[in-house]
C-alpha positions in Angstrom: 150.7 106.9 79.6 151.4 103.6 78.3 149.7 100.5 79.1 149.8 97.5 76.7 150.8 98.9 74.0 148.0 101.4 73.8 148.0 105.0 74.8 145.2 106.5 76.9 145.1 109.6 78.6 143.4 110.5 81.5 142.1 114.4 81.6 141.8 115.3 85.3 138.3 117.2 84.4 136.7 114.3 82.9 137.6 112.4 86.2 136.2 114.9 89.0 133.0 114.8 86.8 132.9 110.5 86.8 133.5 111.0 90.4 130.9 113.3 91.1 128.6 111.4 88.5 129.4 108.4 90.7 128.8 110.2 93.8 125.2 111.4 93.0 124.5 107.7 91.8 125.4 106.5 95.0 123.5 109.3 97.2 120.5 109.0 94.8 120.5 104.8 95.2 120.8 105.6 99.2 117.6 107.3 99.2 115.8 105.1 97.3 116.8 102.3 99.3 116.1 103.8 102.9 112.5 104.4 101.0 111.8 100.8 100.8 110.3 100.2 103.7 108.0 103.4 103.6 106.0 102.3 101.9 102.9 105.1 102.8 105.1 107.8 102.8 106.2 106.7 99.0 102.8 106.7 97.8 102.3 110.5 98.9 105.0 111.7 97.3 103.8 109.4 94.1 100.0 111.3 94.7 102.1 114.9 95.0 103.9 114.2 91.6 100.8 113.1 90.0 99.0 116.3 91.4 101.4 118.4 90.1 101.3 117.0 86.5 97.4 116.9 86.6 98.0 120.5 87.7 100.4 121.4 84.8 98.1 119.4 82.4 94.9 121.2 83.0 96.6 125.1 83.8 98.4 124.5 80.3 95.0 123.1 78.6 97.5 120.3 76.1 99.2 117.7 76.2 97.0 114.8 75.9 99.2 112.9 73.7 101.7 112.8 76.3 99.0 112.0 79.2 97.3 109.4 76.8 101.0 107.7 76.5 101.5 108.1 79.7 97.8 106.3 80.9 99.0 102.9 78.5 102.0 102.9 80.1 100.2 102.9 83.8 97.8 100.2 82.4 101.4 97.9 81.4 102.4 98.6 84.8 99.5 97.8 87.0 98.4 94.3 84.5 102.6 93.6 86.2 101.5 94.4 89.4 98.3 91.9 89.5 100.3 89.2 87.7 101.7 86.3 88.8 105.4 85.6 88.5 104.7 82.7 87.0 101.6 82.4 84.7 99.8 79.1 85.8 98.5 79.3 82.3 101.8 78.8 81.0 103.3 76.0 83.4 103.4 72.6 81.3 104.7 71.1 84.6 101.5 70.2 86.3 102.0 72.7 89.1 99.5 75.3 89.8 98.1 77.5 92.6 96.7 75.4 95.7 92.7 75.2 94.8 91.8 73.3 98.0 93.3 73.2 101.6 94.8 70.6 102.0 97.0 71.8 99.0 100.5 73.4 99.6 100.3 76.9 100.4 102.4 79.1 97.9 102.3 83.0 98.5 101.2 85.5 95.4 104.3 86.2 94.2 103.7 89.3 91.5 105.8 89.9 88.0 106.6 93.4 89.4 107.3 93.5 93.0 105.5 97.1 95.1 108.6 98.7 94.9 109.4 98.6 91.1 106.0 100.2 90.0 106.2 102.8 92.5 109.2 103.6 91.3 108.6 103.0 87.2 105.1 105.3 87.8 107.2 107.9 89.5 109.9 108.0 87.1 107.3 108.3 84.1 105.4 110.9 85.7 108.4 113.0 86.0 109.7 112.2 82.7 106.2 113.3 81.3 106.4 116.2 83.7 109.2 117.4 81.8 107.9 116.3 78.1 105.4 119.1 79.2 107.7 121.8 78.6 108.5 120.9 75.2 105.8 122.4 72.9 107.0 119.8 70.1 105.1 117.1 72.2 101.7 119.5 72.3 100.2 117.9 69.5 96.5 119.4 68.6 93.9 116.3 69.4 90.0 115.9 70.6 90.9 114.7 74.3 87.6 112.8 74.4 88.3 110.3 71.6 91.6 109.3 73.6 89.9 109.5 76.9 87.0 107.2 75.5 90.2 104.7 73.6 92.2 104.3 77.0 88.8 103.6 78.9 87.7 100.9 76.2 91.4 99.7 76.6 91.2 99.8 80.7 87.8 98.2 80.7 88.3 95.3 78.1 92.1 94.7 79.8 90.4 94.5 83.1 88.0 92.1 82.3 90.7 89.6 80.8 92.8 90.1 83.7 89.5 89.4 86.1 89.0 86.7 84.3 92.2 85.2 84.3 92.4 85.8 88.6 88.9 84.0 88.6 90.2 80.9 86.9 93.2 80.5 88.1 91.9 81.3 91.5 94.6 84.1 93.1 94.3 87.2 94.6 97.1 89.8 94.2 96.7 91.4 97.6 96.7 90.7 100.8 95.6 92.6 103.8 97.4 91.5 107.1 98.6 88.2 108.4 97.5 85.1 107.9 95.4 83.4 110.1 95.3 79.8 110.4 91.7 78.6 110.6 90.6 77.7 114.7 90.1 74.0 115.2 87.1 72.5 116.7 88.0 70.5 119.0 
């Protein structure tokens, strides 16, 4: 077939595969987004898939490498999930989080939304899941040192980010509605 002076072919094979490629994509982005508002019933499934590599972990007695990578990577995500959108430590324009009541009210808004780290934690618990099938990644190490580094890491991280909440006077969740405060009249 010609078109513009250049010569492509289509093979018939190669298209029933980007169709059912396509297909899959679409079915697969379906389920995730009538998950969305589930947000419990997410968060079981994330506690089964988690049981299941803790389960594969300790029956298989390796893989700590993989596990210790796979701890940093939770600590990146959660740090996301407590931040602000925009650091009020970073702002040059004057604006910051309201500090007394009269000040305008401006909802936490977080760098990565509830949604996103489900997802990104269930996604790297799977892909682990499946690095534990590959005895390349089995490298021989003393679990306690890395256990004892990603608890110094935790710890120390923690702090900072406790720290940096304290000062800049947010709090990353919220539990119900907001009530406005009774007047006393």
């Amino acid at each position: 077939m010609m078109t513009d002076g250049t010569t492509t072919t289509t093979d018939p094979k190669q298209q029933s595969i980007s169709d059912y490629t396509f297909k899959l994509t679409q079915r697969y982005q379906h389920f995730l987004d009538k998950s969305t508002p589930h947000i419990l019933h997410r968060w079981i499934s994330f506690g089964a898939i988690f049981l299941i590599y803790a389960l594969r972990v300790y029956f298989v007695q390796g893989f700590y490498i993989v596990t210790y990578g796979l701890g940093i990577y939770i600590l990146q995500l959660f740090l996301a999930f407590l931040s602000p959108q925009v650091d009020p430590e970073l702002q040059d324009d004057g604006l910051s989080l309201p500090t007394r009541g009269s000040e305008e009210f401006r909802p936490f808004v977080r760098r990565l939304p509830e949604f996103k780290f489900w997802y990104s934690l269930t996604r790297a618990f799977c892909i682990a899941f499946m690095l534990t099938f590959f005895s390349m990644f089995d490298v021989p190490v003393f679990w306690p040192i890395l256990l004892f580094y990603w608890l110094v890491l935790f710890v120390s991280t923690m702090k900072r980010q406790i720290m940096h909440m304290v000062k800049y006077r947010y709090v990353p969740f919220t539990f119900g509605k907001r009530v406005a405060a009774k007047s006393s009249f």
